[in-house]
C-alpha positions in Angstrom: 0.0 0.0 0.0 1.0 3.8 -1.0 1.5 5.9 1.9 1.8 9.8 1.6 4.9 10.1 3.6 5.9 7.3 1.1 4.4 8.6 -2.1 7.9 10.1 -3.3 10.2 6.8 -2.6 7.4 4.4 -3.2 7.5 6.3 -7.1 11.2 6.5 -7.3 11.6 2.9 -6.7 9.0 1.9 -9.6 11.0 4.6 -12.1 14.1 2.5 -10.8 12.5 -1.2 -11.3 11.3 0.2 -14.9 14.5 1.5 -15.8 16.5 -1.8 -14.4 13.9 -3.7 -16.6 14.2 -2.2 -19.8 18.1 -3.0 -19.7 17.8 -6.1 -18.5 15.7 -7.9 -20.1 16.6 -10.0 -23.5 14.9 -8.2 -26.3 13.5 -11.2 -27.8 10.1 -11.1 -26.4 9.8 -7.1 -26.5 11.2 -6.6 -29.8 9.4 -4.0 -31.6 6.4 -1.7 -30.9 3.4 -3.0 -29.3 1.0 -3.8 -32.8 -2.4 -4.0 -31.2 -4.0 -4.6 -27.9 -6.0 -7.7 -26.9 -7.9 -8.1 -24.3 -9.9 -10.8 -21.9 -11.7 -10.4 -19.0 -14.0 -9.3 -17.3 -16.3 -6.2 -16.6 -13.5 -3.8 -15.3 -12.1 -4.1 -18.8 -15.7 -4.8 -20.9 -15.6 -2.4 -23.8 -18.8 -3.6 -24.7 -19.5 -7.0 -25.6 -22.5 -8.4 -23.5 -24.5 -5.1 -25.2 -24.5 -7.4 -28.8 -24.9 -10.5 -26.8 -28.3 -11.6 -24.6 -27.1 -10.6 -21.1 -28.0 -9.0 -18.3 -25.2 -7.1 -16.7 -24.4 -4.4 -19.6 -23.0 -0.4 -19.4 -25.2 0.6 -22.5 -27.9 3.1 -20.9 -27.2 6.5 -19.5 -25.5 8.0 -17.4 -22.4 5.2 -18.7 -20.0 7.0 -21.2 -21.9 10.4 -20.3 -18.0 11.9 -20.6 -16.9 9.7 -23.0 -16.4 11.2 -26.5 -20.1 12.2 -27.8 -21.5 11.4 -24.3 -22.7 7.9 -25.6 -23.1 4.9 -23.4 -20.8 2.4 -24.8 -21.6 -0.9 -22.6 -18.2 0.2 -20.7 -19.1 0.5 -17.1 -17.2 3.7 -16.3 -18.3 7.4 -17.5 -16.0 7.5 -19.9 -12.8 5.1 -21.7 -11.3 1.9 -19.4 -8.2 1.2 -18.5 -7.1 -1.0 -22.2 -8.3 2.3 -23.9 -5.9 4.4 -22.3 -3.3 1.7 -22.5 -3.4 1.3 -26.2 -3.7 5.4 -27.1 -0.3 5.4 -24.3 1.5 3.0 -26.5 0.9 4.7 -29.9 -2.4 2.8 -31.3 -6.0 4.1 -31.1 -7.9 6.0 -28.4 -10.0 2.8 -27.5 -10.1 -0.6 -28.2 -13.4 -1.9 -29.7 -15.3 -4.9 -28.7 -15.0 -8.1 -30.9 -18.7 -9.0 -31.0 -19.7 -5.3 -32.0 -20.5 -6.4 -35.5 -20.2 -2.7 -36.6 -16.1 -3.2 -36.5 -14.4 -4.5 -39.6 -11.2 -6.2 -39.0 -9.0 -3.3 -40.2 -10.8 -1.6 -37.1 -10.0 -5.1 -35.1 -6.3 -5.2 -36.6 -4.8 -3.0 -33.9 -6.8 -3.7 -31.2 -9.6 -6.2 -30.1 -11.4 -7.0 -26.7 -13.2 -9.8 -25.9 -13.6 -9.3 -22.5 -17.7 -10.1 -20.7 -18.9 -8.2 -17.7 -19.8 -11.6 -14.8 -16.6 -13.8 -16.3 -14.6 -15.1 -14.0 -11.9 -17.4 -14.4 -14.1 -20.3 -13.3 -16.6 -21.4 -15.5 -19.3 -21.6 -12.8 -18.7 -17.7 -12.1 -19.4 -16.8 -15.7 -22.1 -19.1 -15.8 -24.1 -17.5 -12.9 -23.6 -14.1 -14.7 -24.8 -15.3 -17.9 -21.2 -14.2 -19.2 -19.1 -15.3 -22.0 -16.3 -17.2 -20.2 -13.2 -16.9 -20.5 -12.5 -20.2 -22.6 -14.9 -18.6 -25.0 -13.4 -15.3 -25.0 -9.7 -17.0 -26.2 -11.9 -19.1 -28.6 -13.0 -15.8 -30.6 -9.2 -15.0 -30.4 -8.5 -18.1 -32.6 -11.4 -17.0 -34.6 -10.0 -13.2 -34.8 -6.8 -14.9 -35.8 -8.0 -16.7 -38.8 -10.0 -13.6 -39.6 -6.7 -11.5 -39.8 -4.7 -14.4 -41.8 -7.4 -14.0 -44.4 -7.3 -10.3 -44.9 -3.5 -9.7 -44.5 -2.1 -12.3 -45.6 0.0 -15.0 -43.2 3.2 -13.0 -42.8 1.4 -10.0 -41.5 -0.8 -11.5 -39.5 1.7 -13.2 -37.8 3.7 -10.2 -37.3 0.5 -8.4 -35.4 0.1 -11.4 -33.4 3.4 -11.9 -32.0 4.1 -8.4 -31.3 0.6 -7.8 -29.9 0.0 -7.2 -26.1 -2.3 -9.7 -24.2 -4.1 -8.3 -21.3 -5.8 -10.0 -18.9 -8.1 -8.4 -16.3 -9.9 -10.9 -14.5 -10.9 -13.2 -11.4 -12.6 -10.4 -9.3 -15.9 -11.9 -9.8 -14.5 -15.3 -8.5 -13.2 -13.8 -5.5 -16.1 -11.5 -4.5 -19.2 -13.0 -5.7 -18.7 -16.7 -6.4 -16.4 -18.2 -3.7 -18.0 -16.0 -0.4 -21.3 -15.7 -1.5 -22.2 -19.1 -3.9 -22.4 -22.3 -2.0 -20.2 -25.1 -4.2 -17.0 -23.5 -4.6 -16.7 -22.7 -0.8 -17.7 -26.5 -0.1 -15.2 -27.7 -2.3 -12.3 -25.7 -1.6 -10.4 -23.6 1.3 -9.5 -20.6 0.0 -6.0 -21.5 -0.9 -6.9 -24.4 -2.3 -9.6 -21.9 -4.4 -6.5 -19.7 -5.5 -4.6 -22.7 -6.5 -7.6 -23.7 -9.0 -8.2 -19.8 -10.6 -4.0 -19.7 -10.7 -4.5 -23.0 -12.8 -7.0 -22.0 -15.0 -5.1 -18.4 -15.6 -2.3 -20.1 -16.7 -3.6 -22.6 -19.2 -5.3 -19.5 -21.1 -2.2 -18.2 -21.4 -0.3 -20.8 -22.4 -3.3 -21.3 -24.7 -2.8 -18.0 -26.4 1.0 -18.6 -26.1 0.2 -21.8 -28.7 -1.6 -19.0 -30.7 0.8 -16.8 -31.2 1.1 -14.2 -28.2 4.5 -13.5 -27.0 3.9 -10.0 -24.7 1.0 -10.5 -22.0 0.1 -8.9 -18.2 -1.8 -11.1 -16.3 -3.9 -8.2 -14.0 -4.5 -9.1 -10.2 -7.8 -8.4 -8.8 -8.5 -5.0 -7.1 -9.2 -4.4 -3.2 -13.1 -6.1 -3.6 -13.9 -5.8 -0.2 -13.8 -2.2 -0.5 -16.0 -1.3 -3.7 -19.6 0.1 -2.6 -21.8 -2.9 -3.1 -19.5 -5.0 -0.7 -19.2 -2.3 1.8 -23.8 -2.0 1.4 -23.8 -5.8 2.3 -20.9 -5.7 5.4 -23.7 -6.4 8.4 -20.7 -6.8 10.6 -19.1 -3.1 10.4 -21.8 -1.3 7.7 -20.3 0.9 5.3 -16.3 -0.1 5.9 -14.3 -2.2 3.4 -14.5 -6.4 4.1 -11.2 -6.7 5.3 -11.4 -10.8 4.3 -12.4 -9.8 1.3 -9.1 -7.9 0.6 -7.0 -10.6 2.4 -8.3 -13.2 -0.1 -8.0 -10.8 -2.6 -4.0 -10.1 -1.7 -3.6 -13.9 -1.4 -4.8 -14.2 -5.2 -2.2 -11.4 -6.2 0.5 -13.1 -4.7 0.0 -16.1 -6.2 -0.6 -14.6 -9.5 2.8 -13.0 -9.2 4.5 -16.4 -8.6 2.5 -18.0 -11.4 3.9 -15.2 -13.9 7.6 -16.1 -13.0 6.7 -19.6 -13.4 5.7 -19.0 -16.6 8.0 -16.7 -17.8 10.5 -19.7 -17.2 8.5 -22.0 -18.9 7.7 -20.0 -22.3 10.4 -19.6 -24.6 10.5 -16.5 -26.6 7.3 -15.3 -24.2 7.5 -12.1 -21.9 4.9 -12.0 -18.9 4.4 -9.2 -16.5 2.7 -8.7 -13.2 -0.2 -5.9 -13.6 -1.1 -4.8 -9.9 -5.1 -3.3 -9.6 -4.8 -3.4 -5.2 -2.1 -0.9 -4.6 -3.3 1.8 -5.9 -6.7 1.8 -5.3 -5.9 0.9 -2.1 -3.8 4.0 -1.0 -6.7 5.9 -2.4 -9.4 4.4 -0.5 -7.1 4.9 2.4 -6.2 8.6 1.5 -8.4 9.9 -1.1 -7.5 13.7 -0.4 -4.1 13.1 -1.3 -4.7 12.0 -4.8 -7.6 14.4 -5.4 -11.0 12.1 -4.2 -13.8 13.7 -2.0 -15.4 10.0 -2.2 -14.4 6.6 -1.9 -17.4 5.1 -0.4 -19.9 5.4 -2.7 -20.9 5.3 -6.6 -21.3 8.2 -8.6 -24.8 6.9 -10.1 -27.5 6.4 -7.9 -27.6 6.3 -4.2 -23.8 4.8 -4.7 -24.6 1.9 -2.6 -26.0 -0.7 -4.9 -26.6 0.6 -8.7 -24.7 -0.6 -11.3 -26.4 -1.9 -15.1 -29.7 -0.6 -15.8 -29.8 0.6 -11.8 -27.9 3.1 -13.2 -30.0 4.4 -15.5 -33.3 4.3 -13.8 -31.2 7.2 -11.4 -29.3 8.7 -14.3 -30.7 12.1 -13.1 -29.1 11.7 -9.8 -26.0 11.0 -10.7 -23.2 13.0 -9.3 -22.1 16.1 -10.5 -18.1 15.6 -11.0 -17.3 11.6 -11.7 -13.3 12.8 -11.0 -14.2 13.6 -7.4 -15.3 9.6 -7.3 -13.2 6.4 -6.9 -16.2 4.3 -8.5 -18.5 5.1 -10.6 -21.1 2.7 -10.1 -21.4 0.4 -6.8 -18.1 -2.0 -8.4 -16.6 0.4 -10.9 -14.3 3.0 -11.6 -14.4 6.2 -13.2 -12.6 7.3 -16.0 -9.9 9.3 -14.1 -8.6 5.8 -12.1 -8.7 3.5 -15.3 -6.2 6.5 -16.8 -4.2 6.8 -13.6 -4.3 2.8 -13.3 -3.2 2.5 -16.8 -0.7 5.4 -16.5 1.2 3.3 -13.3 1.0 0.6 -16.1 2.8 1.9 -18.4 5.6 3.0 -16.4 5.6 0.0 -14.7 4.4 -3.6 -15.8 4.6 -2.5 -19.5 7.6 -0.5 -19.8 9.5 -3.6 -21.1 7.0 -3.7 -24.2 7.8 0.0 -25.2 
């Protein structure tokens, strides 16, 4: 966790571990500029794709993307672009990166970016399942799919060439964590919450060596943010109402550190293959613990709504109440973020995690 006394060193030693990176590491796997963004997960990185599928849980209806270009809901769930949008405009490619399913996008559009990411999936299948979301084995299905699509109209070579030097982003397992382990009854009768990680830790590293069989070479496996501490969880804490559930963050840190490990595992094991650790917790964290410092007046509550409970359509049937200034908010809805934390999210990124791939 960030600490203000701390801010300054806790900075200059991620400048220094970026810096020591980029000479250190063999070019082989970060050879070149970054040729599109791809993308899998869940809702904190949806750009869109359960609005042209029959879901429930969707960001299409005001007040979603009421500050994003044209003030038009997109089916992200933020007020304006996430944090893959930000990350692909940092590294030199388009301002956003569309969703596969939109059928609108040709795959010139789809050539430098793609994002096939559901709001609900999890990296179980039984997570995405009680969402009604496309899982995650479906999501790296339509990759193969895109693949062939991108062969056809460019040609082998060139295809290829996009594929190996795209970066892979994953941003998912929060709906695991919160929703399906702690509040679903078969996971929690199956496993301890180790043995839980170990599965999801499993499961994340078969997709990747998956889309490492495919053709990817640069990917950041995300970790899940502080969970116990977005709105909805804090509306439902009957033990201390309204504060962050702490085991919900423990479980949550226990998932990151495990995640960490699995990327140096499989950096090992993938020749020619570059992985990198993307951490979600810290800085949320230091804001939620001192949100004056970086510029929040609240880290309790969603912008839409009462800010306890609304997210999807929720939102919209409060759109009118929605808060004046999103950037004063940490979340945007009851379990997502505004705009101005998927920039500064993607912005420690960049300098961070994904420095090597510059």
């Amino acid at each position: 966790m960030m600490f203000p006394h701390g801010r300054q060193h806790h900075y200059l030693y991620l400048l220094v571990l970026s810096s020591h990176l980029l000479l250190s590491r063999s070019t082989t796997a970060a050879a070149g500029k970054v040729s599109a963004i791809i993308v899998f997960g869940d809702s904190t990185v949806d750009a869109g794709n359960n609005v042209y599928n029959p879901f429930v849980s969707r960001g299409s209806l005001p007040p979603y993307g009421r500050d994003f270009n044209g003030g038009v809901p997109t089916g992200r769930f933020s007020n304006g672009r996430i944090i893959p949008d930000f990350i692909s405009e940092g590294v030199g490619l388009a301002s956003t990166v569309p969703a596969y399913f939109d059928p609108t996008n040709t795959i010139d559009r789809l050539a430098t970016g793609a994002n096939f990411a559901s709001s609900g999936a999890g990296l179980d299948d039984l997570t995405s399942e009680f969402f009604m979301a496309i899982p995650l084995r479906q999501q790296i299905e339509s990759f193969r799919e895109y693949k062939e699509r991108l062969t056809l109209a460019m040609g082998e070579s060139d295809a290829g060439e996009i594929i190996a030097e795209a970066l892979y982003y994953f941003g998912i397992g929060n709906n695991d964590i919160s929703v399906n382990y702690f509040f679903l009854p078969e996971r929690r009768a199956q496993f301890t919450p180790p043995e839980y990680v170990a599965f999801l830790i499993d499961v994340a590293g078969a997709a990747v060596r998956e889309v490492y069989e495919l053709g990817g070479r640069k990917i950041q496996l995300t970790g899940v943010l502080p969970v116990g501490c977005v709105p909805a969880m804090r509306t439902v804490n009957t033990q201390r109402p309204g504060e962050c559930v702490e085991e919900l963050n423990q479980y949550a840190v226990m998932f990151n550190a495990e995640l960490r490990v699995a990327v140096d595992r499989l950096n090992a094991e993938l020749a020619g293959a570059r992985l990198g650790y993307g951490d979600l917790y810290g800085l949320v964290s230091a804001i939620v613990a001192y949100p004056s410092e970086y510029g929040f007046e609240n880290v309790k509550q969603g912008c839409c709504g009462t800010g306890l409970v609304e997210m999807s359509f929720l939102c919209a049937l409060d759109a009118p109440l929605s808060c004046h200034d999103a950037d004063k908010y940490l979340f945007f809805d009851s379990a997502h973020f505004t705009e101005r934390v998927h920039k500064m999210e993607a912005r420690e990124m960049l300098s961070t995690s994904l420095a090597v791939f510059m």
